[in-house]
Structure formats: structure tokens, C-alpha cells
C-alpha positions in Angstrom: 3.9 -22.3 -11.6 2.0 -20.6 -14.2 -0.7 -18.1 -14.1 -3.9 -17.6 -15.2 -5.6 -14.2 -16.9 -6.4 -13.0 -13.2 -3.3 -14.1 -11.8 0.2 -12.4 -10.9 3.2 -15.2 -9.7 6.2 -13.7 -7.6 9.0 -15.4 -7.9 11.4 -16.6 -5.1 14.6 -14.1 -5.6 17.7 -15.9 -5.4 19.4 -13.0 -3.5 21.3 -11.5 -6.4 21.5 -7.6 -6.2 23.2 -5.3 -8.0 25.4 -2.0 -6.0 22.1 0.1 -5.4 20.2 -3.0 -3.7 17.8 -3.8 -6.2 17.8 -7.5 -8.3 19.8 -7.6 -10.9 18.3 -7.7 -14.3 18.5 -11.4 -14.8 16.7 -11.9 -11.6 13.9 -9.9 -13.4 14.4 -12.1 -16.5 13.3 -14.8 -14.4 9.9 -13.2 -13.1 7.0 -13.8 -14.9 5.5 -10.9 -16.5 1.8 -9.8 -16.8 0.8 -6.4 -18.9 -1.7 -4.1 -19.6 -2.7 -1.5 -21.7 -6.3 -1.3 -21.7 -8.5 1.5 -19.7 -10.0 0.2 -16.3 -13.1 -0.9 -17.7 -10.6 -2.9 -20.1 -11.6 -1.3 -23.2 -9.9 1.2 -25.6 -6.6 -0.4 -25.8 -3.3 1.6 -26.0 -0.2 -0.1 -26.7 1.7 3.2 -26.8 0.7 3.3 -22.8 1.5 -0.6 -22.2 2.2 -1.6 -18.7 4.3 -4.8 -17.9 5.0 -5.8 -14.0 7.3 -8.3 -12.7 7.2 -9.1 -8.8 10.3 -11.0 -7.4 10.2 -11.4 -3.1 12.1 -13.0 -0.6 11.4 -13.1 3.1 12.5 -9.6 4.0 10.7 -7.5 0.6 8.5 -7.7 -2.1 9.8 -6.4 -5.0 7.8 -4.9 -7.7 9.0 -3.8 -11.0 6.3 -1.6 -13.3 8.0 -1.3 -17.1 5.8 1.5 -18.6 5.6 2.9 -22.0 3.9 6.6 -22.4 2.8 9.2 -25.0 3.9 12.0 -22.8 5.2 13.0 -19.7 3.1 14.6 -16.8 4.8 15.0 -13.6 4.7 16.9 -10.7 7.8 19.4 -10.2 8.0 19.5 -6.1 8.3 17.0 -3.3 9.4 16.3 -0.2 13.3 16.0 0.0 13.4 12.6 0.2 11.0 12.1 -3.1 7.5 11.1 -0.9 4.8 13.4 -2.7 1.2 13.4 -1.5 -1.4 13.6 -4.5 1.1 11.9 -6.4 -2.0 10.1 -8.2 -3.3 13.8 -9.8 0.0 12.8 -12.2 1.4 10.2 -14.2 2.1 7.1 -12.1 2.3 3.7 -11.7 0.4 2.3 -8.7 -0.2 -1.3 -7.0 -2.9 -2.2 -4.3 -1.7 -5.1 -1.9 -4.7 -6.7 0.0 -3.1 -9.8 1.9 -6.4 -10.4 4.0 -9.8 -9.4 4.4 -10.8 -10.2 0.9 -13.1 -7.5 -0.4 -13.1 -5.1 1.6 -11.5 -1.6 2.0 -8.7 -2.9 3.7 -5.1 -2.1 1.5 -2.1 -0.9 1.0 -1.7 1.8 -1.8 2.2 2.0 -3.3 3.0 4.9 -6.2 5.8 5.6 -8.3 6.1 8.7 -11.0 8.2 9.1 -13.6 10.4 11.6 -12.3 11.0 9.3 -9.3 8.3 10.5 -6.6 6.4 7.9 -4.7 4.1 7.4 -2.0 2.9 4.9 0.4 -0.8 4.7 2.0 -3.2 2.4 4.0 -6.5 2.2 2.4 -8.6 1.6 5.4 -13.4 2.3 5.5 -12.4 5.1 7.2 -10.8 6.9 4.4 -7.0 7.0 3.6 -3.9 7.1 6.1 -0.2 8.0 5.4 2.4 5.4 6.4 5.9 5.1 6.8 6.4 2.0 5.1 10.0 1.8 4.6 10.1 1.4 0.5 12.9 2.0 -1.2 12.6 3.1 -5.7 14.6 3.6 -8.4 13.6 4.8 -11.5 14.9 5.0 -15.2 13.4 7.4 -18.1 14.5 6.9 -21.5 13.2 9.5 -23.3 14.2 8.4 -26.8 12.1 5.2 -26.8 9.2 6.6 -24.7 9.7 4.3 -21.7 10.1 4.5 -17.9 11.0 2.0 -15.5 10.4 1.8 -12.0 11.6 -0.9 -9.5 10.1 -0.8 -5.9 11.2 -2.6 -2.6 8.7 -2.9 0.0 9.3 -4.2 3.2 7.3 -7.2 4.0 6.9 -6.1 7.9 5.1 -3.2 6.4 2.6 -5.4 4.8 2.1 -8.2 6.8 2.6 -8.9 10.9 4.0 -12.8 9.5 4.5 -13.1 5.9 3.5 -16.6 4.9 4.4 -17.3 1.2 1.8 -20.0 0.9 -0.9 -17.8 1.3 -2.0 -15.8 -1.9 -3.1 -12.2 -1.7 -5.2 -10.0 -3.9 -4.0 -7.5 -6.1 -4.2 -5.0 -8.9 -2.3 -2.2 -10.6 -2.5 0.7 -12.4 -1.2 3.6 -14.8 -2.3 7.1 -14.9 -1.1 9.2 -18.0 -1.8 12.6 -19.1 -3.8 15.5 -18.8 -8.5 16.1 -19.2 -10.0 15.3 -21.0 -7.6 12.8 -22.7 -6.4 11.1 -19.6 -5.5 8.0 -19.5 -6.7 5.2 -16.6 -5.3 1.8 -16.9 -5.9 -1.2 -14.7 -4.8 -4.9 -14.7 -8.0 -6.5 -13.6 -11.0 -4.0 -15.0 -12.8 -2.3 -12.0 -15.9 -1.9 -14.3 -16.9 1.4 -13.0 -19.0 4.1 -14.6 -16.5 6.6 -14.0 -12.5 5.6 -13.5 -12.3 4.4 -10.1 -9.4 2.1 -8.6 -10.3 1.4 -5.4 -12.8 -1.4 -5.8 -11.3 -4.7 -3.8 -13.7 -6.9 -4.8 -12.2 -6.6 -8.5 -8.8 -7.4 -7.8 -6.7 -10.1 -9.0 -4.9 -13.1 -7.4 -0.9 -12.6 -6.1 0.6 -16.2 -5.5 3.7 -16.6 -4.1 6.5 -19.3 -5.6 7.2 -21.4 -3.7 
């Protein structure tokens, strides 16, 4: 199956993990990869700030894995024990927005991972945002020398879907934050074309096909 510009494939895992639970690195050899490095009106490229995603799922999870190059580090220092920080966006992070139905509208889940291994989980819902309890598990990686973090995520597919139904796509997009005003950085996947950076526009969102 290949993808087009405004496309994302997951691949079918073939149940190969390594001792922490996560696919093994030739699983993720196996996903296909889409990356970005451009702001999120998809201008003023920054290769130094590159972001490449691989998604691999099976029936149980999704999993998501964001491979993230940076200029600097900007992170916050406190969290709940168990790594969940609220606000986590006001950082650096790596985010993806999952939309499995109701095309278009402000109906979504909201997934972030930091650097420094913080994450949250929301529902993106007209009403404004709601905290879940998803279930998903991270692990992340900083190498310092060559500028790069790594995050891998597992998501639950119960938290996502009531059935999960691999032949039906799902919309998508994701994002990087980096850095600090007035310099910050605001990368997207599929441009949301706003004025002002803004993410949460649904009806700009790319296409997550499942193989099959």
C-alpha cells in the first residue's frame, strides 16, 4: 500500500516486542514513514527541527513512533508521578490528533509526548477539552550528542474506538512544538493554514489508512 502527500499507512505489526513492550526496531523498519519540518502554514522549513512518524497497530494498540530532531531543549521540570503533565503543549512536544469519525468536526483525541518523557492524553470535544484516562503507555530516548529525541507511544485501541475496524480510515495530523517567543517553533504534517499557529482545525487533517 502506498501513500499519498496527505496520507499516513499503519502497518499490521507482526507481534514482535522487545522486554519493555514496545516493537522492536525492525518492526519500525517496516512502517512507512512520513516527515515534516515545515511551520503549520507549511512554510519556513527547518530541517534542524525535522519530524518523521511511523505508526505500526494491531488489534489491541496503535502504536505511534514520532523521531524528532531539535535546536534546543525546552521542557517542563515537574509532573505528576507517573509522567502525565497538563499544559504539556506550553513546551516542546510531539503531538498527534486521532479523529476516527465525525469527519470535520471538533470531535478528537489529542496524544503528547515531551522530550523529557511527560505525556498527556485528552478528548477534543465543541465543548472545550476533557482529560482522559486512556491507558497509553511511552518511552522516550534523548541523544543529546546528535540533537535527536525519540518517542514511541502505545495507545489502546478501546480508548479510541468502541470497535476498531481496520478497513476504515481515520483522519489525522501531527505536530512539533520547539522552543521559546518569539522564535518558537510550530510544525504540522498537513498545514492548518491559520493566521496565527493553531492545531486544532479538523477539517485540515490528513488521511490514516490501516494495512490490511
Amino acid at each position: 500500500m502506498s501513500a499519498s502527500a496527505a496520507e499516513v499507512i499503519a502497518v499490521r505489526i507482526s507481534q514482535q516486542f522487545g522486554a519493555d513492550g514496545f516493537p522492536i526496531s525492525s518492526e519500525w523498519e517496516r512502517a512507512i514513514a512520513i516527515q515534516f519540518s515545515c511551520d503549520w502554514q507549511g512554510q519556513n522549513e527547518d530541517p534542524q527541527r525535522q519530524t518523521e512518524v511511523r505508526l505500526l497497530w494491531s488489534e489491541q494498540k496503535l502504536y505511534l513512533r514520532f523521531f524528532c530532531r531539535y535546536r534546543s531543549i525546552t521542557a517542563h521540570d515537574d509532573s505528576d508521578a507517573n509522567g502525565r503533565r497538563d499544559f504539556l503543549w506550553e513546551r516542546d512536544v510531539a503531538e498527534v490528533f486521532l479523529q476516527p469519525d465525525r469527519f470535520g468536526e471538533s470531535y478528537y483525541k489529542e496524544f503528547e509526548v515531551s522530550p523529557n518523557g511527560q505525556w498527556l492524553d485528552l478528548e477534543i470535544t465543541p465543548d472545550g477539552l476533557r482529560h482522559i484516562t486512556s491507558g497509553m503507555r511511552t518511552s522516550v530516548k534523548l541523544d543529546e550528542s546528535n540533537q535527536e529525541w525519540i518517542a514511541e507511544l502505545a495507545i489502546p485501541m478501546s480508548a479510541l474506538v468502541p470497535r476498531f475496524d481496520p478497513a476504515q480510515p481515520w483522519r489525522v495530523n501531527f505536530f512539533r512544538c520547539e522552543g521559546t517567543a518569539p522564535n518558537r517553533f510550530y510544525g504540522s504534517w498537513q498545514p492548518t493554514g491559520t493566521p496565527e499557529p493553531q492545531f486544532h482545525v479538523p477539517e485540515k487533517f490528513g488521511m490514516l489508512r490501516f494495512e490490511l
